[in-house]
DRENDOMI-814945 format. One record per atom (N, C-alpha, C): residue in one letter; x, y, z. Coordinates in steps of 0.05 Angstrom, whole numbers, padded with zeros to 5 digits, always signed. Example, Ala and Ser with C-alpha at 12.3 -4.5 7.8 and 13.67 -1.06 7.14 Angstrom:
<sites>
a+00264-00114+00156/a+00246-00090+00156/a+00264-00066+00156/s+00257-00045+00142/s+00273-00021+00143/s+00258+00001+00157/
</sites>
This chain:
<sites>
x+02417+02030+01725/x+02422+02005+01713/x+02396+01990+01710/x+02388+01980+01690/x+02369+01952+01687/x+02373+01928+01692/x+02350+01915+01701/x+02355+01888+01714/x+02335+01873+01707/x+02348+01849+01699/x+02331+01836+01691/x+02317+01815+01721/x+02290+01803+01727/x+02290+01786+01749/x+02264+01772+01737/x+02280+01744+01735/x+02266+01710+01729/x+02256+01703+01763/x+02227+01706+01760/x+02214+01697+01794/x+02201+01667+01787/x+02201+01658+01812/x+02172+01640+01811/x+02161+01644+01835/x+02127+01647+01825/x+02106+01656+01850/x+02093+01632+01853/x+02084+01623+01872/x+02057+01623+01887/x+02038+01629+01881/x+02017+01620+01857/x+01994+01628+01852/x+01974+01641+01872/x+01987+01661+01888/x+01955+01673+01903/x+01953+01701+01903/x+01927+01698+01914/x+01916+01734+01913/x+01937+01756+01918/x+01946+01780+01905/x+01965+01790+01919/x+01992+01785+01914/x+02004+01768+01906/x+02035+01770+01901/x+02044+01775+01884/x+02028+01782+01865/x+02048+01809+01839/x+02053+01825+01857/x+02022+01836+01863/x+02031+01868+01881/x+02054+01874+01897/x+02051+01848+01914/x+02077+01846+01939/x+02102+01845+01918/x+02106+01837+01902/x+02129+01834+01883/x+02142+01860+01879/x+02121+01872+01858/x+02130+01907+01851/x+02124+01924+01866/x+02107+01920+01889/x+02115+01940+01908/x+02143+01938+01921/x+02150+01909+01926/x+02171+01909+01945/x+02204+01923+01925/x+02194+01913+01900/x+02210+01933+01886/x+02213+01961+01880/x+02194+01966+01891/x+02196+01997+01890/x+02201+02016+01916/x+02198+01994+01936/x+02203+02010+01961/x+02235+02006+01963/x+02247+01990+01947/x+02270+01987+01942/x+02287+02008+01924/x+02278+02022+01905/x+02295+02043+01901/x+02289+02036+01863/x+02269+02001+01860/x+02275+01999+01828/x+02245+02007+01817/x+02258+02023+01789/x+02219+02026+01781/x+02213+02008+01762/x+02189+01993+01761/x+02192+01967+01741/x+02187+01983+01710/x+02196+01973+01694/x+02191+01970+01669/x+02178+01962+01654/x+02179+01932+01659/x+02162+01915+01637/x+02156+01888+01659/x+02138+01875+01650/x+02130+01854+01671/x+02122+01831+01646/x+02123+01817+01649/x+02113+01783+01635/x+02109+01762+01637/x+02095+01742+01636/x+02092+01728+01659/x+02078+01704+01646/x+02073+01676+01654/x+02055+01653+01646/x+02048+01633+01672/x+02020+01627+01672/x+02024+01610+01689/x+02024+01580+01691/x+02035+01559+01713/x+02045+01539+01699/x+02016+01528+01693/x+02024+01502+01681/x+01997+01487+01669/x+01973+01473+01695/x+01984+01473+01715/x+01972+01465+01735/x+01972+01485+01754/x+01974+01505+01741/x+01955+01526+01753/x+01965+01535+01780/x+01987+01522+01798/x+01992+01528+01824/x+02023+01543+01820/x+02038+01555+01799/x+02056+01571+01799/x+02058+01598+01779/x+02074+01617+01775/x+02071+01632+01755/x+02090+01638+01751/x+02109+01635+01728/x+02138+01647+01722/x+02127+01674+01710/x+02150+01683+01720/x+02151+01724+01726/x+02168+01728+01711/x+02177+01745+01689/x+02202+01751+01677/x+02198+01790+01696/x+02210+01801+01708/x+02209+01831+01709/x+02233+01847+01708/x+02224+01868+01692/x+02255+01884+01680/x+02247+01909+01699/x+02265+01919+01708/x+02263+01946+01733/x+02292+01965+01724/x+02287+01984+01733/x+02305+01998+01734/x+02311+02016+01758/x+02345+02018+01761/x+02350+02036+01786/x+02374+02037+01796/x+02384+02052+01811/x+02409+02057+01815/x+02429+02040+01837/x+02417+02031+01860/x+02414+02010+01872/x+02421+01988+01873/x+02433+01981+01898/x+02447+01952+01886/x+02433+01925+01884/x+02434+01906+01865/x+02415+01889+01864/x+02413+01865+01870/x+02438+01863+01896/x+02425+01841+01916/x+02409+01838+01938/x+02406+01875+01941/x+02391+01872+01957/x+02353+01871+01947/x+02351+01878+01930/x+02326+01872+01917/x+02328+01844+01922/x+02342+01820+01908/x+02344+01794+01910/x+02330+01786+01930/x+02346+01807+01955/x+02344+01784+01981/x+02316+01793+01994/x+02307+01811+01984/x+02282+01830+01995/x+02258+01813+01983/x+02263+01802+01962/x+02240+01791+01936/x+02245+01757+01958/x+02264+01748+01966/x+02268+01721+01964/x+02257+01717+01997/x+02253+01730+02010/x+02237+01741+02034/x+02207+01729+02027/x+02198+01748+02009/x+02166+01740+02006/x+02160+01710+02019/x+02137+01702+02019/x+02123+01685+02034/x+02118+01673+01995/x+02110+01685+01985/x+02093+01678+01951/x+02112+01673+01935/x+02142+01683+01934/x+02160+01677+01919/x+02179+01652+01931/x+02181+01640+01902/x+02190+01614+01911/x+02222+01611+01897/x+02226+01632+01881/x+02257+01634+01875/x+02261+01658+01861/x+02280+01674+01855/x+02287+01695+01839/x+02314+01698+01826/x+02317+01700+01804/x+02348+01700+01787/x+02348+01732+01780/x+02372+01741+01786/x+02366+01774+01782/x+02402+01780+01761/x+02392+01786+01743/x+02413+01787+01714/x+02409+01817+01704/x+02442+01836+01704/x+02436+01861+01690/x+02428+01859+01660/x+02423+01868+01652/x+02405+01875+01626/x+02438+01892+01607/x+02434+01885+01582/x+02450+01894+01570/x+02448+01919+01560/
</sites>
């Protein structure tokens, strides 16, 4: 299944990585990634599409863990 996941980070060194790694130690392989950061420079909305078989609250709760992530909306993909 595909999933869609709306983040918001924490502008710092390192928390993409922690992002898609933590998704991948999870069971999802990302897809596509997109992203902007806000205008003041101290957040970054994440759009990331992953895929995997896996259920996807637990990604949710694994992502909402992070220290860098400050929220995540996780929506299947059509």
């Amino acid at each position: 299944m595909r999933y869609q996941l709306d983040l918001t980070l924490r502008q710092a060194e390192g928390a993409l990585a922690r992002v898609l790694g933590a998704a991948e130690r999870r069971g999802f392989r990302p897809l596509a990634v997109d992203g902007e950061a806000q205008a003041d420079g101290d957040r970054w909305y994440l759009r990331l599409t992953v895929e995997g078989d896996r259920d996807d609250s637990n990604l949710q709760h694994q992502l909402a863990k992070l220290y860098d992530c400050l929220s995540v909306e996780v929506s299947q993909c059509q």
